[in-house]
C-alpha positions as CSV (number, residue, x, y, z in Angstrom):
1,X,0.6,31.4,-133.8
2,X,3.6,33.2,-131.8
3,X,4.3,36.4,-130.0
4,X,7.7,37.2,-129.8
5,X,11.5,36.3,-130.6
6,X,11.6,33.2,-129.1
7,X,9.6,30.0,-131.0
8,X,7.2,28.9,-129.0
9,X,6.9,25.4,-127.7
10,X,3.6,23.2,-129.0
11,X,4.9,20.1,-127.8
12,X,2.3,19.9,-124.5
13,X,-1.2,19.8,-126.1
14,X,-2.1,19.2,-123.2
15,X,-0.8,22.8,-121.9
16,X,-2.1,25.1,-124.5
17,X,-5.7,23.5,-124.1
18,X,-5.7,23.5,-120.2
19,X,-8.4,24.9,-118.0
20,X,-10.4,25.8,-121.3
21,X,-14.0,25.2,-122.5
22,X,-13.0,25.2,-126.4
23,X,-10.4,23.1,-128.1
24,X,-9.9,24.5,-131.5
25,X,-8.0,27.7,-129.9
26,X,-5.6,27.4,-127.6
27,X,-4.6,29.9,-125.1
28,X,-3.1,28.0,-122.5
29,X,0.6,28.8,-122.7
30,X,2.0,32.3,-123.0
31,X,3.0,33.7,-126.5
32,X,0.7,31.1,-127.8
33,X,-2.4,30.5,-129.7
34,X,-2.7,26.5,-130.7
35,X,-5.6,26.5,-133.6
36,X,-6.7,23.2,-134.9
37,X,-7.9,22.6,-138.4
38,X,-9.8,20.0,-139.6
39,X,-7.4,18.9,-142.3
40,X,-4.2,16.7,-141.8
41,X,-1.7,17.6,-144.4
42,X,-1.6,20.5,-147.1
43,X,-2.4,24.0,-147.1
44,X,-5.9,25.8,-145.7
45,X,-7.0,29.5,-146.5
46,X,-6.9,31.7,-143.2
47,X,-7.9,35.0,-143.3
48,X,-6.5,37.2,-140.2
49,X,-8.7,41.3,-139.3
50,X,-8.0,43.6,-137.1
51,X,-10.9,45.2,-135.3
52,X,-10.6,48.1,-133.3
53,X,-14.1,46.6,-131.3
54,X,-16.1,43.6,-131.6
55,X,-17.1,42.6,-134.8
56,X,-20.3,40.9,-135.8
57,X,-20.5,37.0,-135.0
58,X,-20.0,36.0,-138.6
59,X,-21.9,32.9,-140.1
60,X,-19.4,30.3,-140.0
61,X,-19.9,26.5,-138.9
62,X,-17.8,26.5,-135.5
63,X,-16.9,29.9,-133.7
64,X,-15.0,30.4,-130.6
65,X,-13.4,33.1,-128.2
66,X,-10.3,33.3,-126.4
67,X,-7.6,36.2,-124.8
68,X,-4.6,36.5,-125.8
69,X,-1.7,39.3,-124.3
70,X,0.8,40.0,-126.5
71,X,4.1,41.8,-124.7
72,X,5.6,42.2,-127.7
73,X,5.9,41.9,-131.3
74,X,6.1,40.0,-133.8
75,X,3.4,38.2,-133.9
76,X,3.7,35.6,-136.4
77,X,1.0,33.0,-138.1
78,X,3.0,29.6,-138.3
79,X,2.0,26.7,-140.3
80,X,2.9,23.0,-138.6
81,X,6.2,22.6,-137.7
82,X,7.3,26.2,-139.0
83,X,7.1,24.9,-142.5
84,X,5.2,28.0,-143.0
85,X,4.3,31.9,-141.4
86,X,3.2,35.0,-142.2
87,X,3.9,38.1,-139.6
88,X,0.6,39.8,-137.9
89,X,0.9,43.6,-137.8
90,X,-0.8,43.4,-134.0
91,X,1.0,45.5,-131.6
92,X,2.1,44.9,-128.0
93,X,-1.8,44.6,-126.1
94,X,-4.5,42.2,-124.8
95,X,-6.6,40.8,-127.5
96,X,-9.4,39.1,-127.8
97,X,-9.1,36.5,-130.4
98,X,-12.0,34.9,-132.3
99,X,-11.3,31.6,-134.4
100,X,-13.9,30.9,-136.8
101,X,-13.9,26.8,-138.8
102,X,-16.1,26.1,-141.7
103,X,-15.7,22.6,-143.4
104,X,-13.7,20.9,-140.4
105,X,-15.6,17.5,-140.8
106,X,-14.9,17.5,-144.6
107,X,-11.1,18.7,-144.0
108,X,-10.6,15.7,-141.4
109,X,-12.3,13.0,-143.6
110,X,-10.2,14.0,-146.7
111,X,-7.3,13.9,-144.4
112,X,-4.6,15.5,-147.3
113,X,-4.8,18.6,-150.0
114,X,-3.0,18.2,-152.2
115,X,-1.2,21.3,-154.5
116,X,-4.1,22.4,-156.8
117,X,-6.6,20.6,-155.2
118,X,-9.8,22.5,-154.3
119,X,-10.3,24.2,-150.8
120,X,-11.6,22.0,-148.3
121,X,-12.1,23.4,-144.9
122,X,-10.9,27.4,-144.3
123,X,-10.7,29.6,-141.4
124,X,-11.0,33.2,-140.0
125,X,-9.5,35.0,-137.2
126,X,-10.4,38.3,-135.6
127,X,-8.5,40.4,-133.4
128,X,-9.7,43.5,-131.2
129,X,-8.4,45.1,-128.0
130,X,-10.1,43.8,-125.1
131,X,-9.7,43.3,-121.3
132,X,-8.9,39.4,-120.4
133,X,-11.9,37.1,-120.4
134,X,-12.4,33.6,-119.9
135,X,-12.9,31.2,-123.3
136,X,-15.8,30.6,-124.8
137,X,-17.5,28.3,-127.7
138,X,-20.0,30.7,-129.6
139,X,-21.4,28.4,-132.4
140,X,-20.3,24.5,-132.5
141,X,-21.7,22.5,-135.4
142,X,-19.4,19.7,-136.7
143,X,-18.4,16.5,-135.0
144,X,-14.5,17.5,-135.1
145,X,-15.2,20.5,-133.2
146,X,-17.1,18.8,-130.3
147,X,-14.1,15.8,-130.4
148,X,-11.6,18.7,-129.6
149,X,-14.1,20.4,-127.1
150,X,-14.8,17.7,-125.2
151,X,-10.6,17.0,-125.1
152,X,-10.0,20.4,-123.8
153,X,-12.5,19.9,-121.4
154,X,-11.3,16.8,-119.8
155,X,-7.5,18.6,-120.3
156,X,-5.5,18.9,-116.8
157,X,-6.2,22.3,-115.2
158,X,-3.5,25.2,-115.1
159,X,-2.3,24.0,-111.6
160,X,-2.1,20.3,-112.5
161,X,-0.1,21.6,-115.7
162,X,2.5,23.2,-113.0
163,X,2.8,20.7,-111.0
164,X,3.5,17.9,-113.5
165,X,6.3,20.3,-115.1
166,X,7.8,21.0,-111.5
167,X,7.8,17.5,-110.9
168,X,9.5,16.6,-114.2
169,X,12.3,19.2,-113.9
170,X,13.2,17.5,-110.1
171,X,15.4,14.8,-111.5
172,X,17.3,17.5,-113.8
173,X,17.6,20.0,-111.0
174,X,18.5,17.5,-108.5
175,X,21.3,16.9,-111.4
176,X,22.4,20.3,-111.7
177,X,22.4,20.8,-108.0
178,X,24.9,17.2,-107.8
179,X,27.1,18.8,-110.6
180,X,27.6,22.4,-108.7
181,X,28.5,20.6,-105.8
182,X,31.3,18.3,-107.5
183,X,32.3,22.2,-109.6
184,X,32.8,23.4,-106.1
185,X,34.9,20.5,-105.2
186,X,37.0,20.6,-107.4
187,X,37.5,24.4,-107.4
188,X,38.0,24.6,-103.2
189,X,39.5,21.2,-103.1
190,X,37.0,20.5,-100.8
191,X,33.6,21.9,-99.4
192,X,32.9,25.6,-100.4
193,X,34.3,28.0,-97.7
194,X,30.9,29.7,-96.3
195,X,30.9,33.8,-95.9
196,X,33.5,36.0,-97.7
197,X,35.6,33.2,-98.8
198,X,32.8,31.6,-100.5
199,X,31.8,34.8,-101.9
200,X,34.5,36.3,-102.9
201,X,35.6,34.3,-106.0
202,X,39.6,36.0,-105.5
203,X,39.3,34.8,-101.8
204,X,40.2,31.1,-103.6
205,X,44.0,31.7,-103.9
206,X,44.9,32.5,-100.5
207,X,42.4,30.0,-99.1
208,X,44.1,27.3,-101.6
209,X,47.8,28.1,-100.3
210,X,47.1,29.5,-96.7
211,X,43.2,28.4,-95.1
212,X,43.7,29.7,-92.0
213,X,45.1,32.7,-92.7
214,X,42.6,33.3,-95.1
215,X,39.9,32.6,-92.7
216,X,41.7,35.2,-90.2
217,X,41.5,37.9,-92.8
218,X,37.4,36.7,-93.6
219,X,37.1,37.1,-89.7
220,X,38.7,40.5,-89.2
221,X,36.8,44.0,-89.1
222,X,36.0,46.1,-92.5
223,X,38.0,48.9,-91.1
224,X,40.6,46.2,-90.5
225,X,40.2,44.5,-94.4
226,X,40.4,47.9,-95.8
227,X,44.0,48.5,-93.7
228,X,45.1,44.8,-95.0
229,X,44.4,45.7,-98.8
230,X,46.0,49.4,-98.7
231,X,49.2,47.2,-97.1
232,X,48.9,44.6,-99.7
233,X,49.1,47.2,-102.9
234,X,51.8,49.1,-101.8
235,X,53.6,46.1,-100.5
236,X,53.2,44.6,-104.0
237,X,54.3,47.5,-105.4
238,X,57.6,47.7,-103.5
239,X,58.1,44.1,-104.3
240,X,57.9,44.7,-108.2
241,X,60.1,47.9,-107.9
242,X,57.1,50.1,-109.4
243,X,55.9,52.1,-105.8
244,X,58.7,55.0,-106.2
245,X,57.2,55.6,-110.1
246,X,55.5,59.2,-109.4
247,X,52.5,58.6,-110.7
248,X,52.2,54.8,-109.6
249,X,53.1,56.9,-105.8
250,X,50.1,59.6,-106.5
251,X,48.1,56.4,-106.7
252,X,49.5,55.0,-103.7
253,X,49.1,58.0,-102.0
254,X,45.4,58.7,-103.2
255,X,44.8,55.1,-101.4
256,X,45.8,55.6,-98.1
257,X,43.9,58.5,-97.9
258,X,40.9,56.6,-98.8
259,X,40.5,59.5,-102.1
260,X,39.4,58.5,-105.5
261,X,41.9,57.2,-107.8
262,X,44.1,59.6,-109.9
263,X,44.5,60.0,-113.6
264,X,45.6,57.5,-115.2
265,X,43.9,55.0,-112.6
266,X,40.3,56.2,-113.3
267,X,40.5,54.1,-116.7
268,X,41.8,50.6,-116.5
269,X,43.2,50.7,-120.5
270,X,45.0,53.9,-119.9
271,X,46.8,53.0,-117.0
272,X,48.2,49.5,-118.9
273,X,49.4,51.8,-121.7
274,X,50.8,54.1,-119.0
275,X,52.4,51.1,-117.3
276,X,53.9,49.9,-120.4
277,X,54.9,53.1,-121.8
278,X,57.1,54.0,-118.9
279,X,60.3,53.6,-119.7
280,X,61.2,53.2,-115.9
281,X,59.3,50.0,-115.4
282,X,60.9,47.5,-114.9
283,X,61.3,44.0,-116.4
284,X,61.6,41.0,-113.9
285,X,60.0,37.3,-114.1
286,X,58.8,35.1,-111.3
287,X,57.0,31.6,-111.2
288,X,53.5,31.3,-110.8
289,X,51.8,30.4,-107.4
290,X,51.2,27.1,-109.0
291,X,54.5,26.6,-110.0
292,X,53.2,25.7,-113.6
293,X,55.3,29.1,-115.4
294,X,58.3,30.2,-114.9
295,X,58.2,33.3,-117.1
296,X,55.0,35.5,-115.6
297,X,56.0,39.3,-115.7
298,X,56.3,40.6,-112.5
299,X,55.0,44.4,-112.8
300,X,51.6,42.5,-114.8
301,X,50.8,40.7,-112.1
302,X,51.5,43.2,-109.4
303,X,50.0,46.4,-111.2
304,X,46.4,45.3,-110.7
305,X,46.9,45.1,-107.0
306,X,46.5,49.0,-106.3
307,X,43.5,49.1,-108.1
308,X,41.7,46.1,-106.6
309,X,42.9,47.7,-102.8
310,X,40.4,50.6,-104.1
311,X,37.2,48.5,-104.3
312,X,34.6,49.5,-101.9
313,X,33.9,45.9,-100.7
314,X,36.6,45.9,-98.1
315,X,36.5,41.8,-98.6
316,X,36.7,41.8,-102.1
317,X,39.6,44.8,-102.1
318,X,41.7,42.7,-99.5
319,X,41.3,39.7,-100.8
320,X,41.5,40.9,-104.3
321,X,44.7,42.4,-103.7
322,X,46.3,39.7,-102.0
323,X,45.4,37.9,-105.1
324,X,47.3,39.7,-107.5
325,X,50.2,40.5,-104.6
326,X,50.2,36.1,-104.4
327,X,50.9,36.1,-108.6
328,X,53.5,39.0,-108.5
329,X,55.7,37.5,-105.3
330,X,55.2,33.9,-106.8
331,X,56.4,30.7,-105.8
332,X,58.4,30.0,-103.5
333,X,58.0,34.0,-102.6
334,X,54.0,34.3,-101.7
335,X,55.5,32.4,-98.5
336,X,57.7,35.4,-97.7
337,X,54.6,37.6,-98.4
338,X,51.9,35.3,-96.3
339,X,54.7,35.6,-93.1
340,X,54.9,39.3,-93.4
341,X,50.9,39.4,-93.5
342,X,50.0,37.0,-90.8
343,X,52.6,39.7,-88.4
344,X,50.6,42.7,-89.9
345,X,47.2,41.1,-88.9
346,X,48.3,40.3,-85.6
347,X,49.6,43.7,-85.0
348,X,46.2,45.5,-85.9
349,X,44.2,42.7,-83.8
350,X,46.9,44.0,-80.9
351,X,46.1,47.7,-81.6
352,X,49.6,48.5,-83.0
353,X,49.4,50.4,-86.4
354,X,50.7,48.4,-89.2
């Protein structure tokens, strides 16, 4: 039996049986009731109450106790291997759950029920509302009952359960960790750059074409990031003929003086329709960065610029900026770009205003 969305996983006996005094109903794992029947194959009557308190012990030949939270709903009954359910109408609470077994010795020896066979061994269980409480065994009468109770018994405990998971999950994490490092490899050519450039995943392109100038720009002030990134849009801009557009210049102008964004800029689909619906935008194509296109449209790759310049990060709006202002100047003109940036740094390290 299952709380939840997700199936639950009845793979480690072991688990839903651990730290508990009964082994017919296990509460070990979360989500999770394991309940044993005496019978191998074919179909056993269950009968499932609801009890708003605790009901009377009924007369049945084994009778145990166990809590079990359920966080949400459903809660569904599941036959082996899902090959049957039926949903509980039990809402979100703790419960305490009572399993009661008649017949669990004459289940087990017949082994298989067959389809129109009489009943063999048959089963109760009671829910009520109840605060969490260790397990118990109430009544224990057949020999299959004690077998299972004596397995939970000598069952690992809850911490020996956690330990053997987290030991078998080192090889795989110790595999995951080997396969992020070889990712970031490939992706920095090399070890991943610590600090912004690490962090900032549009901090890549200028750290692929020009290290130590990204590192400079990683190193500078926020107040001097901030500077780099307002330079950066309206240099990009400039370079793809859209900065004297009037409304592409309110944006400009909105940026320097550190205001929020103007109309159409406030929503990312409405200023790409007002870009393209602008008759006075123009049309030019440059090569990428990587030299693998020769046809990228120059205002596409240059409008984002003015918007990522905005960001309040100051490293992610420099170097988010410079990311699109590399795209839109292209190969061989991000060169042209990087040499005008590397004079504009040096003159705000010097205290000259760029």
């Amino acid at each position: 039996m299952e709380a939840g969305d997700e199936p639950a996983d009845t793979s480690d006996l072991a688990a839903c049986f651990a730290g508990q005094r009964n082994g017919l109903c296990g509460a070990g794992e979360p989500g999770l009731l394991f309940l044993v029947t005496g019978l191998h194959t074919g179909s056993a009557p269950f009968v499932v109450e609801a009890h708003d308190a605790p009901p009377d012990v009924p007369d049945w030949e084994e009778v145990v106790e166990v809590s079990f939270p359920v966080p949400r709903s459903p809660v569904v009954l599941c036959g082996w291997a899902g090959g049957s359910s039926a949903p509980l109408d039990l809402a979100p609470d703790v419960y305490r759950v009572r399993y009661c077994a008649t017949g669990m010795d004459a289940g087990k020896a017949a082994d298989v029920r067959r389809a129109g066979e009489p009943e063999i061994d048959r089963y109760l269980l009671q829910f009520w509302p109840a605060p969490a409480d260790q397990d118990r065994v109430l009544r224990q009468t057949g020999a299959v009952a004690l077998y299972w109770h004596d397995y939970a018994r000598s069952a690992p405990t809850p911490e020996q359960v956690r330990a053997r998971r987290a030991e078998a999950t080192k090889p795989r994490q110790r595999q995951i960790e080997h396969d992020r490092r070889i990712r970031e490899r490939l992706l920095w050519r090399g070890a991943r750059p610590p600090g912004p450039l690490g962090d900032v995943p549009s901090a890549r392109t200028l750290v692929l074409l020009d290290r130590p100038l990204a590192e400079a720009i990683a190193a500078a002030t926020p107040a001097q990031q901030k500077a780099l990134a307002r330079w950066a849009a309206r240099r990009t801009m400039a370079e793809a003929g859209l900065e004297s557009i009037d409304w592409i210049a309110s944006g400009l102008s909105a940026l320097d003086a550190a205001e929020r964004l103007p109309a159409p800029f406030d929503d990312e689909q409405k200023a790409w329709q007002s870009l393209w619906a602008d008759e006075r935008v123009p049309r030019s194509v440059v090569t990428s960065p990587d030299e693998q296109s020769s046809a990228c449209l120059q205002q596409a790759m240059a409008f984002p610029a003015l918007a990522a310049a905005a960001h309040p990060d100051p490293a992610v709006a420099v170097f988010d900026a410079l990311h699109h202002a590399t795209a839109a100047f292209g190969a061989p003109g991000y060169q042209t770009l990087y040499g005008e940036l590397q004079r504009t740094l040096s003159a705000q390290s010097d205290g000259i205003p760029s």
